[in-house]
N, CA and C of each residue as an Amber inpcrd file, in Angstrom:
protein
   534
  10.0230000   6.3810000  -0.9870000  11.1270000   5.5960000  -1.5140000
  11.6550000   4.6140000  -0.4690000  11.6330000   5.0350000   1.1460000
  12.2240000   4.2540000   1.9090000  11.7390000   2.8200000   2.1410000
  10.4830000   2.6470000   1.9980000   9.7960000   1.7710000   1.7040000
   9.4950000   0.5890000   1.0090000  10.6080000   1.2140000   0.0450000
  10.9170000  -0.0220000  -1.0490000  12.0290000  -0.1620000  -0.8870000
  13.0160000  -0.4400000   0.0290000  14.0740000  -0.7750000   0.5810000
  14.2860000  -1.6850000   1.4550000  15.0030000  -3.1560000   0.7320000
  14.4010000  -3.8800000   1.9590000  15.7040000  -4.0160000   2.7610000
  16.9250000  -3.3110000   2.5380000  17.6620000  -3.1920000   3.7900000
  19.3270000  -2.0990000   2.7730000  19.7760000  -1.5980000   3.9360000
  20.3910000  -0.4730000   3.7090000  21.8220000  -1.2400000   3.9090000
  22.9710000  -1.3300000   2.5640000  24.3520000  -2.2510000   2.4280000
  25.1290000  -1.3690000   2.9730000  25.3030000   0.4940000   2.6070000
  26.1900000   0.7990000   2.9360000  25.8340000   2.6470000   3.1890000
  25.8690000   2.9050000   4.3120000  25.1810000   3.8480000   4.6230000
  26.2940000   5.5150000   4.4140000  25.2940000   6.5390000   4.0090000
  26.1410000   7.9860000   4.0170000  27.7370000   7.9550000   4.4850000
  27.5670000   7.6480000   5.6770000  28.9410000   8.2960000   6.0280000
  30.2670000   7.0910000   6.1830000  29.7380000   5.9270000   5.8410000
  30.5150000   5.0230000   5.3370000  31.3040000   4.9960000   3.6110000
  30.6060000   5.7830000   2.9090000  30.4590000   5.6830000   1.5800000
  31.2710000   7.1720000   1.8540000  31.2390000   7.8330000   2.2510000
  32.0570000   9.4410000   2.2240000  33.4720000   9.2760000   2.7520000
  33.3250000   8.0870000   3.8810000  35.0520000   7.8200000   4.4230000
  35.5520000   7.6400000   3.2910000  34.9290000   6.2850000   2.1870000
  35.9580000   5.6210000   1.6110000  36.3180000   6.7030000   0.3490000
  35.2670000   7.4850000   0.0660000  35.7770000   8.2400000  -1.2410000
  36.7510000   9.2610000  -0.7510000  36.6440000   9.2460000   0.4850000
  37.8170000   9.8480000   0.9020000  38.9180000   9.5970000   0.5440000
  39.1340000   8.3520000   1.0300000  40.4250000   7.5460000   1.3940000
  40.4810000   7.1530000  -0.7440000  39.5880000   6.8300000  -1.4330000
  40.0740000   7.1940000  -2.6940000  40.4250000   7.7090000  -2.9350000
  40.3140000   9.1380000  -3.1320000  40.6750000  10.6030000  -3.4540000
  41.8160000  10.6320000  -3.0560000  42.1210000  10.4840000  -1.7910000
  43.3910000  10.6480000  -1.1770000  44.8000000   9.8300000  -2.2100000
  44.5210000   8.5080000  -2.6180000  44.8920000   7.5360000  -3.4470000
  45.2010000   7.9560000  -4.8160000  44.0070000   8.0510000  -5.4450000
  44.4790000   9.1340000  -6.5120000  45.3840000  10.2130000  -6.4650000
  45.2620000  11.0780000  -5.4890000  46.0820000  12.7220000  -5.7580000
  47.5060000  11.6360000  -5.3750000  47.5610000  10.9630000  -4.7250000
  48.8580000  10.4830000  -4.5850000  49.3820000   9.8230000  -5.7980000
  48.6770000   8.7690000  -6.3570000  49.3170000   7.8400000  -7.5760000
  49.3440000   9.0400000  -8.8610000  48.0760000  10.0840000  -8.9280000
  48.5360000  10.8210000  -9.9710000  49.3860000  12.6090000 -10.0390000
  50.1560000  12.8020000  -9.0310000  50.5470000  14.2590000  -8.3480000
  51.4770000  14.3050000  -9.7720000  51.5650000  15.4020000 -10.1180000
  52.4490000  15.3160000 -11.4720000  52.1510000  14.7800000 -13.0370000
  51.1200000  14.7140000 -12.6250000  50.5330000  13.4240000 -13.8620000
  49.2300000  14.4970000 -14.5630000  48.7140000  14.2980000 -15.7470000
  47.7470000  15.2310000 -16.4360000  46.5760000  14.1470000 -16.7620000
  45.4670000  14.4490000 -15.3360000  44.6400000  13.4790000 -15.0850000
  43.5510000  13.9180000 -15.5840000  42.6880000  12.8750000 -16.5380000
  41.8090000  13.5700000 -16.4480000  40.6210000  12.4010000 -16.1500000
  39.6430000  13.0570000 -15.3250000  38.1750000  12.2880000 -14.5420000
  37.4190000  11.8150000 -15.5580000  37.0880000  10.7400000 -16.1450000
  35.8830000  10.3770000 -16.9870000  34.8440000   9.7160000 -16.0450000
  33.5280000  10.4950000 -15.6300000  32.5140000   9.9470000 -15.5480000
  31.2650000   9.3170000 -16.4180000  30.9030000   8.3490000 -15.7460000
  30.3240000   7.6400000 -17.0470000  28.5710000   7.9350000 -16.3880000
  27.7970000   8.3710000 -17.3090000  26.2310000   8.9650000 -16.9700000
  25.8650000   7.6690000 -16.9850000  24.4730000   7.8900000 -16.3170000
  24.2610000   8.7450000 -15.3620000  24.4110000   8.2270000 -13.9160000
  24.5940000   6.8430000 -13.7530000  25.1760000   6.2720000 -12.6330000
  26.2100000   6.6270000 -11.8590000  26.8790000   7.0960000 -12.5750000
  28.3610000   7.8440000 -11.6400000  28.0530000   9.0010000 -11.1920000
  27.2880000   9.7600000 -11.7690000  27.4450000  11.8210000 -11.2400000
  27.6090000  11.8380000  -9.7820000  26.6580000  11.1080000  -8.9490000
  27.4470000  11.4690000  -7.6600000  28.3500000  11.2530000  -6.7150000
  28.7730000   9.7830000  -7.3790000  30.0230000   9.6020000  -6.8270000
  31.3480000  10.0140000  -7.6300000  31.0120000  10.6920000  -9.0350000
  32.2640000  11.1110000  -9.5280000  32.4150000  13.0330000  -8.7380000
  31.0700000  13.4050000  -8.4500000  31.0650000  14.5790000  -7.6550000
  32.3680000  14.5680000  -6.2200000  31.8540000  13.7450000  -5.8340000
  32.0680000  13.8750000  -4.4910000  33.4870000  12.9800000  -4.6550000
  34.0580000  12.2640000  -5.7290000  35.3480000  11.7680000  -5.8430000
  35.9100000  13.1870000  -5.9190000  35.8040000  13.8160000  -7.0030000
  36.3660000  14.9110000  -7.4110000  36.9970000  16.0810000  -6.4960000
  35.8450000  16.1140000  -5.1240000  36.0590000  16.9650000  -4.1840000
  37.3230000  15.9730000  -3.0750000  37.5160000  14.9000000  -3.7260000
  38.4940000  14.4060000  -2.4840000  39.8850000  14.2380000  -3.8480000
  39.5740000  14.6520000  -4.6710000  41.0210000  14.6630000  -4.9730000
  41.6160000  16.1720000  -5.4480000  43.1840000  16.4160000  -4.4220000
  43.7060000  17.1980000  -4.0390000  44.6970000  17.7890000  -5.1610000
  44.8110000  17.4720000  -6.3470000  45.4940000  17.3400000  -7.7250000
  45.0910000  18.3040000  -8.5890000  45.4410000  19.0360000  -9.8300000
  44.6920000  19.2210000 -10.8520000  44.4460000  18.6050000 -11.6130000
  42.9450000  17.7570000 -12.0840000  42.6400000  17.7290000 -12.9300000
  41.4300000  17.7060000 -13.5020000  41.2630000  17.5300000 -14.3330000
  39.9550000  17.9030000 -15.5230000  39.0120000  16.7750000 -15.4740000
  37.8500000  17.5780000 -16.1000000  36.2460000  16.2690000 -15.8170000
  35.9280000  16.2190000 -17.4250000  35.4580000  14.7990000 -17.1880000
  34.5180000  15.3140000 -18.9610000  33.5560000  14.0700000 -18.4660000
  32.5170000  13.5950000 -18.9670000  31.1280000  12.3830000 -19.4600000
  31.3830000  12.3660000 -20.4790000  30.8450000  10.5530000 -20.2080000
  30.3900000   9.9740000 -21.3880000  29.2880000   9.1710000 -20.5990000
  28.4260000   9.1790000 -22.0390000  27.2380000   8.0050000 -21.6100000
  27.7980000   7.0800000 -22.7030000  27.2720000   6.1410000 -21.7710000
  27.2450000   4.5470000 -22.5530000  25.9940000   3.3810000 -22.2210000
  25.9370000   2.6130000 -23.2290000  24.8640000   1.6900000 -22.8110000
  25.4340000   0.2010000 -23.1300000  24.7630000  -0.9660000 -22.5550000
  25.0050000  -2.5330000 -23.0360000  24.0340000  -3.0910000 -22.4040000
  23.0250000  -1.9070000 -21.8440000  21.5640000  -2.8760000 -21.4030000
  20.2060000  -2.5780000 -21.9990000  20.3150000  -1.6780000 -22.9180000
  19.0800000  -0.7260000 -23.5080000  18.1970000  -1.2320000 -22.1650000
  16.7680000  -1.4910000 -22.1070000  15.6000000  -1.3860000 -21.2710000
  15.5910000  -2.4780000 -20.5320000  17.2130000  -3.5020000 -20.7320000
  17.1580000  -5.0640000 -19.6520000  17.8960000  -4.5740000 -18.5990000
  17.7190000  -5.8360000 -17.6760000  18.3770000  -5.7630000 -16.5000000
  19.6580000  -6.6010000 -16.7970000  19.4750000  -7.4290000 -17.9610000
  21.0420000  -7.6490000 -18.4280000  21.8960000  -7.3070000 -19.6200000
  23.2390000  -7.8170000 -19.4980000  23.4870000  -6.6330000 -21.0160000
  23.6550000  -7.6720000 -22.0380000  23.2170000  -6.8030000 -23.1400000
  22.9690000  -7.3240000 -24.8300000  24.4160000  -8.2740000 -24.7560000
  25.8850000  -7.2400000 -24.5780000  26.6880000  -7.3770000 -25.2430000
  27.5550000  -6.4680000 -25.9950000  26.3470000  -5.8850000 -26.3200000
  26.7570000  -4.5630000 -27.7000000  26.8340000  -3.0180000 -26.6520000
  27.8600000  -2.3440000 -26.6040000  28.1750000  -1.5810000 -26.1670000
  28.0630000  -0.1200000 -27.2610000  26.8940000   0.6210000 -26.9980000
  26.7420000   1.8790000 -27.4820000  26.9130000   3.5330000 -26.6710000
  27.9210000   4.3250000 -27.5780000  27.8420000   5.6630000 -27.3330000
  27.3990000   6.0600000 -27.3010000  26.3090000   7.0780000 -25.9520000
  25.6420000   7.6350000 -26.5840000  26.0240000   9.3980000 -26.7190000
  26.8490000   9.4670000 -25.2640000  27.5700000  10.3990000 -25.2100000
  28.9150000  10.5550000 -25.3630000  29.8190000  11.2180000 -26.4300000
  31.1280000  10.7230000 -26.2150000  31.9320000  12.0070000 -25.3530000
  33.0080000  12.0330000 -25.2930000  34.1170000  13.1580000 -24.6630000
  34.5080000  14.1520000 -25.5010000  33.8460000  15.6510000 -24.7370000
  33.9850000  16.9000000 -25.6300000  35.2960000  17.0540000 -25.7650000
  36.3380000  16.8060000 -25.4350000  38.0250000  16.8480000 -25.4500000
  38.9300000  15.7400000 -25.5220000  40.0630000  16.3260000 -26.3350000
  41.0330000  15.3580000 -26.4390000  41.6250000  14.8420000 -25.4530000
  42.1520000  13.5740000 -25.8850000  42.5010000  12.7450000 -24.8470000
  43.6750000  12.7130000 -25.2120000  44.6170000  13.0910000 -25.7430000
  45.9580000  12.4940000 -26.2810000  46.9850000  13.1000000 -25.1080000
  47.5530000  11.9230000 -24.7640000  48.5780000  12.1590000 -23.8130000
  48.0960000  12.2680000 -22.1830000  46.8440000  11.8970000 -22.2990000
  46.1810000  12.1830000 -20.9310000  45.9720000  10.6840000 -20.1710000
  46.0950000  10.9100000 -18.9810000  46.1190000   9.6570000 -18.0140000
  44.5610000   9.7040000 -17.3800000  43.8820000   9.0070000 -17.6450000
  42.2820000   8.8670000 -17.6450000  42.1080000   7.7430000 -16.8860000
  40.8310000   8.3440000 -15.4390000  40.6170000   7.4000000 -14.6510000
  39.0700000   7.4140000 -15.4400000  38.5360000   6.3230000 -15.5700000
  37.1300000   6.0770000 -15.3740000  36.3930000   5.7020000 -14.4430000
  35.3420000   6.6710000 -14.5820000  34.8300000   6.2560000 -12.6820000
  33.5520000   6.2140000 -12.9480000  32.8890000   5.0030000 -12.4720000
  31.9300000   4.2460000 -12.3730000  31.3150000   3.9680000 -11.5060000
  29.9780000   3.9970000 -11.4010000  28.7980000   3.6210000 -10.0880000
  29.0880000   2.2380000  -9.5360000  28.9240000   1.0420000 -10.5600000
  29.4400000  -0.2190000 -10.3130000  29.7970000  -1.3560000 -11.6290000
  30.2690000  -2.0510000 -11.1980000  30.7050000  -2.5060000 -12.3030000
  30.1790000  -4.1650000 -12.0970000  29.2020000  -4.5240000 -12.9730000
  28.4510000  -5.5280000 -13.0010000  29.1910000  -6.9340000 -13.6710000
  28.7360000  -6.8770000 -14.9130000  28.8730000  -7.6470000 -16.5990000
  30.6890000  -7.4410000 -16.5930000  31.4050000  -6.2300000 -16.5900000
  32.4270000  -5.3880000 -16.9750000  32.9340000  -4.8910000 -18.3760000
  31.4190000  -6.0500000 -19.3420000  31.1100000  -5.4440000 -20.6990000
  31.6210000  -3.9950000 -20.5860000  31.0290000  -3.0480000 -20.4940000
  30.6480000  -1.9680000 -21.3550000  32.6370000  -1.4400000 -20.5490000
  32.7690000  -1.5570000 -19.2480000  34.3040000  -1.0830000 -19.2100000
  35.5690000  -1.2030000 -19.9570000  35.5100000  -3.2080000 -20.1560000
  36.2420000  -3.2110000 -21.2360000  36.1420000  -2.4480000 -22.8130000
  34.8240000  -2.3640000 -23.2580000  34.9180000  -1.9740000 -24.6150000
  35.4230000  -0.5190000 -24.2900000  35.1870000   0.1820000 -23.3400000
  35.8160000   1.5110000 -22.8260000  37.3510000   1.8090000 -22.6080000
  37.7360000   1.1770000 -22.0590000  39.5500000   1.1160000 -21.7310000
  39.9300000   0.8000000 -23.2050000  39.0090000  -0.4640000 -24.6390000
  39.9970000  -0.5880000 -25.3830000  39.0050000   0.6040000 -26.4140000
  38.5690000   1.3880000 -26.2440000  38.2120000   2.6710000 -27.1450000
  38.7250000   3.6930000 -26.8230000  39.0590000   4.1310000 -25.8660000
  40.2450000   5.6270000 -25.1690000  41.2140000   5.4650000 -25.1000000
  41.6410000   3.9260000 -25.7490000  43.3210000   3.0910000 -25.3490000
  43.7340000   3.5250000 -26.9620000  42.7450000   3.6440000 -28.0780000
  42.9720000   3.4710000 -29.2310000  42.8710000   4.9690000 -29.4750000
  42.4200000   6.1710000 -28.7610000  41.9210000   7.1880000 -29.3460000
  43.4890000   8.1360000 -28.3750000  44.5750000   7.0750000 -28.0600000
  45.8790000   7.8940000 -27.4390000  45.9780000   8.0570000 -26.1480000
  45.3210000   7.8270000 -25.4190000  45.4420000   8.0650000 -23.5840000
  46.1640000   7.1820000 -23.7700000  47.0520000   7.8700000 -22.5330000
  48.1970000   7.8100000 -21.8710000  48.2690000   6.6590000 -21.1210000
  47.1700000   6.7640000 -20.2700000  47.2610000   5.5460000 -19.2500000
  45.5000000   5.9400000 -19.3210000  44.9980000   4.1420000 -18.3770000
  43.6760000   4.4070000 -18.3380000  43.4600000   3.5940000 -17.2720000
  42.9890000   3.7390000 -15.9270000  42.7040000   3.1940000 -15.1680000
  40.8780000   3.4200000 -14.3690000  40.4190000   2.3260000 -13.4650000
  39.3740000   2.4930000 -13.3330000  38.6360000   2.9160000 -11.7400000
  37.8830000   3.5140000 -11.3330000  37.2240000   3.8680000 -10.1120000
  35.7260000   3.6260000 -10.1100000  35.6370000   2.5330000  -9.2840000
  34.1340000   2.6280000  -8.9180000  33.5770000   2.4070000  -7.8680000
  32.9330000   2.6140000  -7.5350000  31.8770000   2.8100000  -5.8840000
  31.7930000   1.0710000  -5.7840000  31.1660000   0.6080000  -6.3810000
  30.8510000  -0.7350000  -6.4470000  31.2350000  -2.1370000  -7.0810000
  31.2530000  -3.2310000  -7.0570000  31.2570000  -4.3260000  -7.4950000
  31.0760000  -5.3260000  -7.3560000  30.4800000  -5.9290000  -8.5790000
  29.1370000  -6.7970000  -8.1430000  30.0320000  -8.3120000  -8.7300000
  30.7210000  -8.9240000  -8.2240000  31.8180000 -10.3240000  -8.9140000
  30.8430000 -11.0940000  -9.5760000  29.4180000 -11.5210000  -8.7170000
  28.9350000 -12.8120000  -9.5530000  28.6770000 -12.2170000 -10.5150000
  28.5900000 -11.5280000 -11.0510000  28.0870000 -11.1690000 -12.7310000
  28.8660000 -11.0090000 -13.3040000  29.7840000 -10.8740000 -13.2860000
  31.3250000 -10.9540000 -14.1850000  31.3670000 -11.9480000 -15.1110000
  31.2240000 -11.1470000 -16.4500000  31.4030000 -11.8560000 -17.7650000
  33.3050000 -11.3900000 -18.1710000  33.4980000 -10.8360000 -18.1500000
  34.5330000  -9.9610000 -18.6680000  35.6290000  -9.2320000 -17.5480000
  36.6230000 -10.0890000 -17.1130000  37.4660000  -9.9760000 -16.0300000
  38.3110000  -8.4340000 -16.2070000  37.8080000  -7.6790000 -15.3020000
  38.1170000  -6.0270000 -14.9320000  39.0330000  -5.9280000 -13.7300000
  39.9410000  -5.0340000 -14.3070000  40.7350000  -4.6710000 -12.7610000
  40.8190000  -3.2550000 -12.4330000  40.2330000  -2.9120000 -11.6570000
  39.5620000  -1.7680000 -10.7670000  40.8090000  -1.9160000  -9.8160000
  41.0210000  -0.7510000 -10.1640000  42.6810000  -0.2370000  -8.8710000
  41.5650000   0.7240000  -8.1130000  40.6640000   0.9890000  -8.1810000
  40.2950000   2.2510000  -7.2940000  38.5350000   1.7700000  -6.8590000
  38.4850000   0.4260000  -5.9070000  37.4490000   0.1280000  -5.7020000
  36.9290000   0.5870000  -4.3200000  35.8650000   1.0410000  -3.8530000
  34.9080000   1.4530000  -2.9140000  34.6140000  -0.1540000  -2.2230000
  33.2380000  -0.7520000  -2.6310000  33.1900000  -1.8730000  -2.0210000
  32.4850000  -3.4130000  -2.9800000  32.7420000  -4.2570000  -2.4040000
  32.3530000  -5.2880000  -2.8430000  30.6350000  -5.7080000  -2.8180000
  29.8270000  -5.6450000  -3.5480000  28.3420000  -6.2540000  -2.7680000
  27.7840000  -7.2510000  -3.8760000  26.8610000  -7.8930000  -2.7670000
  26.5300000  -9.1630000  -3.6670000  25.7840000  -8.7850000  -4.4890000
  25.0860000  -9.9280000  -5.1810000  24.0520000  -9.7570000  -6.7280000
  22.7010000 -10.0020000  -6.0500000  22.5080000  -8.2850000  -5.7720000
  21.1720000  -8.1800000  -5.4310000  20.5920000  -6.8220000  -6.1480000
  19.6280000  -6.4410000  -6.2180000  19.3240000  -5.1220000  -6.9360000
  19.4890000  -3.9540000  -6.0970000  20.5490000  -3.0130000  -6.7420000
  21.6870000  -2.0610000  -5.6910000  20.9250000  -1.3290000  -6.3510000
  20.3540000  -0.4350000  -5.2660000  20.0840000   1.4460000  -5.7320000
  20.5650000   2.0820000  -4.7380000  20.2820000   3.6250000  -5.0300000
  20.8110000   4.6510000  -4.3240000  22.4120000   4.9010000  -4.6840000
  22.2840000   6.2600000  -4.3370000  23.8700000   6.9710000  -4.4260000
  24.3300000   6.8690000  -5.7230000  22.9710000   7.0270000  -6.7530000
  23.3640000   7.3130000  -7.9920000  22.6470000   6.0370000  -9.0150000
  22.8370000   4.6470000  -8.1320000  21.7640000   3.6670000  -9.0980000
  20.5640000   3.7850000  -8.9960000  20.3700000   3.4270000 -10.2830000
  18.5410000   3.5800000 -10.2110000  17.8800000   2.3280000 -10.6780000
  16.3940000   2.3320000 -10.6200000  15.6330000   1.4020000 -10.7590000
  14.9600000   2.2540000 -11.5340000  14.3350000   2.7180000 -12.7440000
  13.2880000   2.9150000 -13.6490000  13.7280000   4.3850000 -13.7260000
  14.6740000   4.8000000 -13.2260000  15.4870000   6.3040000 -13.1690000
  14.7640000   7.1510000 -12.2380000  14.5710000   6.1210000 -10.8480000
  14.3050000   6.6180000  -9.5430000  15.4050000   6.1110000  -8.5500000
  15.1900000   6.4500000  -7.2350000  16.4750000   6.1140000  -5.9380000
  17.4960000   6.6330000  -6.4910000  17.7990000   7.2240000  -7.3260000
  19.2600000   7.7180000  -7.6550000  19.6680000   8.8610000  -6.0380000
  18.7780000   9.5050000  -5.6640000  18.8950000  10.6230000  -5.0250000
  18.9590000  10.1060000  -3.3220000  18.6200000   8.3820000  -3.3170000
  19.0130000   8.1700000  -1.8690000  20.4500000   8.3450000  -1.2020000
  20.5210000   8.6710000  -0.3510000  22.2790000   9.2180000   0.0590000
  22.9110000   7.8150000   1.0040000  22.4290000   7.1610000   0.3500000
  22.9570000   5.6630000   1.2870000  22.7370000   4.6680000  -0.5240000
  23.5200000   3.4950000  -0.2730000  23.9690000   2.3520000  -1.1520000
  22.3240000   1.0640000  -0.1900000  21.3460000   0.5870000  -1.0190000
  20.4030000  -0.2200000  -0.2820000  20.0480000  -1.4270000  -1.3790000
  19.3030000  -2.1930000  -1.1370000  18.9340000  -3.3280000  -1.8520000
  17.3200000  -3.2730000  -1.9880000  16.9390000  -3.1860000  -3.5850000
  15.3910000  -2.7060000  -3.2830000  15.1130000  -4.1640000  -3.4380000
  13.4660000  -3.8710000  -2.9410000  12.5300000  -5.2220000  -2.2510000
  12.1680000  -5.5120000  -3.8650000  12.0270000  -6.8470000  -4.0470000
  12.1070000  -7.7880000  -5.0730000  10.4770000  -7.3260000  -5.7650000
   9.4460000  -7.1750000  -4.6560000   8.4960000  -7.0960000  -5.0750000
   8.5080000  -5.3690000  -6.5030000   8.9050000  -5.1120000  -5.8460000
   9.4510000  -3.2910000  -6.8810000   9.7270000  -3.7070000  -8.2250000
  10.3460000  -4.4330000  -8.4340000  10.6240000  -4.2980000  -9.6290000
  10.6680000  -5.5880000 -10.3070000   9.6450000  -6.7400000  -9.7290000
   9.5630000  -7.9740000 -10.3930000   8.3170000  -7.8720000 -11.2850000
């Protein structure tokens, strides 16, 4: 896998400070508050893991999968469920936490579908964000880091539903997947 990496954006223990210093952010903005974690599959699992362990609060996890790229590298548009949330949301203050946030398609149709189904409040967390691709202006209170529009794997992104398992944020080599 290392091999098809043609250079490493943001390495292990850079990426563990900041979910730190998230976590920390959260238990503070939500102490008192009935939070609950929405990770979105399968891009998030390990940074909603390892969010989870930095926040000091009670609260609750659930997934959802979603799609707006079926088999492209860009999105349709059309935002599909594929997994929804085994529990109610009513009255609950819901962060969504996300690998990165590209298009910001599929987030918006998300904030205004859990906005309509009674959450409380709905705010967003993600490891990443990618500005030039921004179709759909998102505001991420709980961002990790900024990176350009290059093809991001590792630490949960994938390319063909591989590199998910690299423990560093890298940019794969063009030749991979052109």
């Amino acid at each position: 896998m290392l091999k098809d990496i043609k250079e490493i954006l943001l390495t292990e223990e850079v990426i563990k400070e900041k979910i730190k210093e998230l976590g920390g952010k959260i238990s503070r903005d939500y102490k008192d508050r009935n939070l609950l974690v929405v990770g979105i599959l399968k891009g998030s699992v390990v940074f909603t893991a390892d969010l989870i362990k930095n926040i000091n609060i009670p609260c609750e996890l659930d997934f959802m999968a979603v799609s707006s790229y079926g088999n492209s590298s860009e999105t349709s548009g059309i935002v599909r469920i594929l997994k929804d949330l085994d529990n109610n949301i009513d009255d609950k203050d819901i962060i969504i936490v996300e690998d990165i946030v590209d298009s910001g398609v599929t987030l918006d149709y998300l904030q205004r579908y859990l906005k309509a189904r009674n959450a409380k409040s709905i705010k967003i967390a993600a490891l990443l964000s990618k500005p030039a691709r921004r179709k759909t202006e998102i505001n991420v209170e709980y961002l990790g880091f900024e990176v350009p529009d290059e093809f991001i794997v590792g630490y949960g992104l994938d390319y063909a539903e591989k590199y998910r398992n690299l423990p560093f944020i890298g940019v794969l080599k063009e030749e991979v997947y052109k």
